[in-house]
N, C-alpha and C positions, 0 to 999 in steps of 0.2 A: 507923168514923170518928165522931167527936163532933158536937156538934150545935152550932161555935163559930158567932157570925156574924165576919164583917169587914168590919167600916167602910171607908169610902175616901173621903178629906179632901181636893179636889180646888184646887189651887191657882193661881189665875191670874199668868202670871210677863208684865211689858209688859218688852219690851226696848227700845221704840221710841225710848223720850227718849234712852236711853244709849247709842244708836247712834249719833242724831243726835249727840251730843257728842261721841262716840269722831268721828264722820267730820267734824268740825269742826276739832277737833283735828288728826286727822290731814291732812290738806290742809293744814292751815298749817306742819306739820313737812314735809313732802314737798316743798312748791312752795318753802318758806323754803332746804332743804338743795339743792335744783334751782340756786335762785337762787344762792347762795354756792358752789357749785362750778362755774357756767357761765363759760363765757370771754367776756373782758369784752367783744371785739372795741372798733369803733372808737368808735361811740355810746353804746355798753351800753344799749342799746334790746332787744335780745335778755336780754340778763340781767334788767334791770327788767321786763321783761312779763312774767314766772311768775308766775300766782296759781290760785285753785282754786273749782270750784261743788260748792253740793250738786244731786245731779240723781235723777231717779225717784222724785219722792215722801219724799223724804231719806233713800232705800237705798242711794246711790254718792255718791263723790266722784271728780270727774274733775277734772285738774289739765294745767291748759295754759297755749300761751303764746302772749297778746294783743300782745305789742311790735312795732315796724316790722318785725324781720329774724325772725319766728315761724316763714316757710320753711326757717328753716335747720337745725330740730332736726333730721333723719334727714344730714345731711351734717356737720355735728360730733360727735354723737353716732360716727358710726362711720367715719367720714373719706370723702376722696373725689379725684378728680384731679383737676388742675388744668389747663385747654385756655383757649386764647384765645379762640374763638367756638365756639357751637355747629358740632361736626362740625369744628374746626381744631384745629392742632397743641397734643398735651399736653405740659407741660413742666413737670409737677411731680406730689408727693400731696401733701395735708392730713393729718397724720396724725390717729385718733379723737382726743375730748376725750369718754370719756365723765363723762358728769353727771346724767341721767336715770334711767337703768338700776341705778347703786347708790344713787341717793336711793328707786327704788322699792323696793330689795330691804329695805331698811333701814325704812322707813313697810310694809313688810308684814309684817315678822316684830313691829313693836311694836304694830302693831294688831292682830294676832292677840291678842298678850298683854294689849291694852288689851280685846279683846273678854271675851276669860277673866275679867278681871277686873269685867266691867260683868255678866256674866252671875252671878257670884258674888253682887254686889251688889243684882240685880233678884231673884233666889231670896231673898236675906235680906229683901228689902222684902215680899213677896209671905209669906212664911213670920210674918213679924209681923202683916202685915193680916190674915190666917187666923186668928191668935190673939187677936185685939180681934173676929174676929166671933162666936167661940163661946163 
């Protein structure tokens, strides 16, 4: 074997900022699509409470619901029966209204692509600041 050397050009890639935007963004497509598909019920106090935090140091977004009736997501979301008192006669079902569950599946498969694309973007940034330092 020869006597080549090989260099190695070490590149620092931040995802950080463009996380934080992607998870900005997305929370407000998630909670927005939540809101517009929720059932308005009588107040619309459950549909107007959707909104969204950044949490952990700006690594997640959790997206909830602060309105008067916010008990109610696991009983609309997948239905439920209907009884007069606790422990008394049932005499109906609710049927599901989902609205959650495909507003998430929908905010994850575009933030994945939103990620692909943020990570494309912080390699090219990172790839030019390498080439103004040498």
């Amino acid at each position: 074997m020869g006597n080549e050397k090989v260099s190695v050009n070490k590149i620092k890639i931040d995802l950080k900022k463009y996380v934080e935007e992607d998870l900005e963004e997305i929370g407000e497509i998630v909670s927005s699509e939540i809101k517009s598909n929720s059932p308005d019920g009588y107040t619309g106090d459950y549909k107007r409470g959707w909104d969204f935090t950044i949490t952990d140091n700006g690594t997640s977004v959790t997206i909830h619901n602060d309105g008067g009736d916010k008990t109610l997501t696991h009983l609309l979301e997948f239905g439920h029966i209907i009884q007069n008192k606790k422990g008394g006669k049932k005499y109906g079902y609710t049927a599901p209204q989902p609205h959650i569950v495909p507003a998430y599946l929908k905010g994850r498969n575009k933030f994945e692509g939103m990620m692909k694309d943020s990570a494309k973007k912080a390699i090219d940034e990172a790839k030019k600041n390498s080439k103004k330092l040498d």
